[in-house]
N, C-alpha and C positions, 0 to 999 in steps of 0.2 A: 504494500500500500504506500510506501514511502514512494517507492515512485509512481504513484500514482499522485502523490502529493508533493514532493522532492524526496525529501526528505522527511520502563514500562509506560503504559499508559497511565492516568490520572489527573487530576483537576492540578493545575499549578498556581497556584494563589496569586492576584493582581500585584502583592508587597512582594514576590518576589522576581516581578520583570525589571529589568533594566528601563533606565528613562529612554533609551533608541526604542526598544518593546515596543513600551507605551505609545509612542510617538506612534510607532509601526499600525499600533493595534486603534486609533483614532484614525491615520491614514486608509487603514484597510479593513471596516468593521463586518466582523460579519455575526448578525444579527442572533443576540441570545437564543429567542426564543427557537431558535430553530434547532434541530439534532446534531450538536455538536461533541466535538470529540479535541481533546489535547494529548500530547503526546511529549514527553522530553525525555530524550537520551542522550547521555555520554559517551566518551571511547579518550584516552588517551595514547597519542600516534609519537613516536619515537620520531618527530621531526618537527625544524621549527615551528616556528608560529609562522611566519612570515612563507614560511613552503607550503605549513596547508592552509591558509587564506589563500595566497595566491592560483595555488588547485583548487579547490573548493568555488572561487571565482568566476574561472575559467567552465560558460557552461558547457564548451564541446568538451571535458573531460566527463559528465554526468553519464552519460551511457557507459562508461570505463566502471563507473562502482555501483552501479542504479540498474538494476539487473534490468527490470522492465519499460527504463526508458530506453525508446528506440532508436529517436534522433534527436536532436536542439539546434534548433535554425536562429542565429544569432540575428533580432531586427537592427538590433542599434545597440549601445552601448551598456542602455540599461534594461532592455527588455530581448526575450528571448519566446520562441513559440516552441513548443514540446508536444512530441508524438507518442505516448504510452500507452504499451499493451496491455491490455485490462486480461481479467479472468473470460472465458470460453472463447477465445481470439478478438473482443473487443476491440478496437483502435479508438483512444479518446487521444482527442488535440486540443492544447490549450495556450495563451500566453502568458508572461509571468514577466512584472515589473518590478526592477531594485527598489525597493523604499529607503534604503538609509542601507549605508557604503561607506563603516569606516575601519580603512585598512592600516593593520591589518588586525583590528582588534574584535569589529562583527560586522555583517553583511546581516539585513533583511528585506522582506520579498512578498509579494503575493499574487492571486492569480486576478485576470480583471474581475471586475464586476459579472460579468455575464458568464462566467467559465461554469461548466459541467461538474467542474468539481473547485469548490469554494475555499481556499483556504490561504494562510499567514504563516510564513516562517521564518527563522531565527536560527542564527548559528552563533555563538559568540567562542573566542579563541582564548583561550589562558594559555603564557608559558610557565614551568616551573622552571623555576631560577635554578636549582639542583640539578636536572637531568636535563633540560634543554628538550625536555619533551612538550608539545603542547595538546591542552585538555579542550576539545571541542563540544560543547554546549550545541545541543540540537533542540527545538523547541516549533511543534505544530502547533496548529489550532485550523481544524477544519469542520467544514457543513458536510454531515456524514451522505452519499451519492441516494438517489432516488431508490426506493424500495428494489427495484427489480435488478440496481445492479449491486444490490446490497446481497439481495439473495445470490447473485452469481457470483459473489466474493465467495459468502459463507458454503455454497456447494463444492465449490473447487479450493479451500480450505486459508483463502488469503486472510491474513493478521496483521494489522496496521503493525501490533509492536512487535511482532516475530522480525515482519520486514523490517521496521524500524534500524532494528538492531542487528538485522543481516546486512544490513548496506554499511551500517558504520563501520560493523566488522572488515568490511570489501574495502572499502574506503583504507581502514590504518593498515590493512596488508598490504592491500596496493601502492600506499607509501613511502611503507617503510622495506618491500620487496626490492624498490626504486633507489634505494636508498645509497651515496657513495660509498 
């Protein structure tokens, strides 16, 4: 499901977003009352901060650790259009604008107004001073897909946080695989 959306699950409380978040989450509301769903995972990657902002950035690397995204057609600088394979061969297309871009400490994003699948994301980058590794902060918040393609997730077995945490995983191997 992460790429279905970029990138366990649980309610993450307003006091503990960052003011970029917030900002993000005014910029890019997507309405309470509707079926929503948050998500935030970590992963610490044996590399700097400064290398995985800069990958992480880069959205033609996103099919490299995003099992199901297919392509990312770069429009401009801060927007990008994405091709994801859904459950029973689905193809959803959507595009997806930078909201706030600061590098190389956090990047956020969301889908427009009108996309199929609704949602706001966050990544923000800690290094530890100690090991020179840095801690990537992932943080969704999405309007869960219309019943029918709800049910074609849960028949064919997709998990927002299984995925979650399968791409992060791909993401710090792919890395730190990379790695000099």
């Amino acid at each position: 499901m992460l790429a279905l959306l970029l990138l366990g699950m649980g309610n993450v409380a307003e006091a503990s977003l960052s003011p970029q978040e917030v900002a993000s989450e005014k910029a890019c509301p997507i309405p309470e009352n509707e079926n929503i769903q948050v998500i935030e995972k970590s992963v610490i990657i044996d590399r700097s901060r400064k290398e995985v902002y800069a990958f992480w950035r880069d959205p033609a690397h996103l099919p490299e650790f995003m099992e199901r995204v297919e392509r990312v057609q770069i429009l401009d600088p801060n927007r990008s259009q994405w091709i994801v394979g859904g459950p029973l061969g689905i193809h959803v297309l959507w595009d997806v604008q930078i909201l706030s871009d600061r590098a190389p400490y956090d990047l956020a994003w969301c889908t427009w107004e009108d996309a199929r699948i609704r949602y706001l994301g966050s990544v923000r980058f800690k290094s530890d001073a100690l090991s020179g590794a840095t801690h990537a902060i992932v943080r969704l918040k999405f309007r869960l897909p219309a019943p029918p393609i709800r049910v074609a997730m849960a028949l064919t077995g997709v998990n927002a946080e299984t995925e979650v945490e399968t791409v992060l995983q791909r993401l710090k191997e792919l890395l730190e695989r990379n790695q000099n």
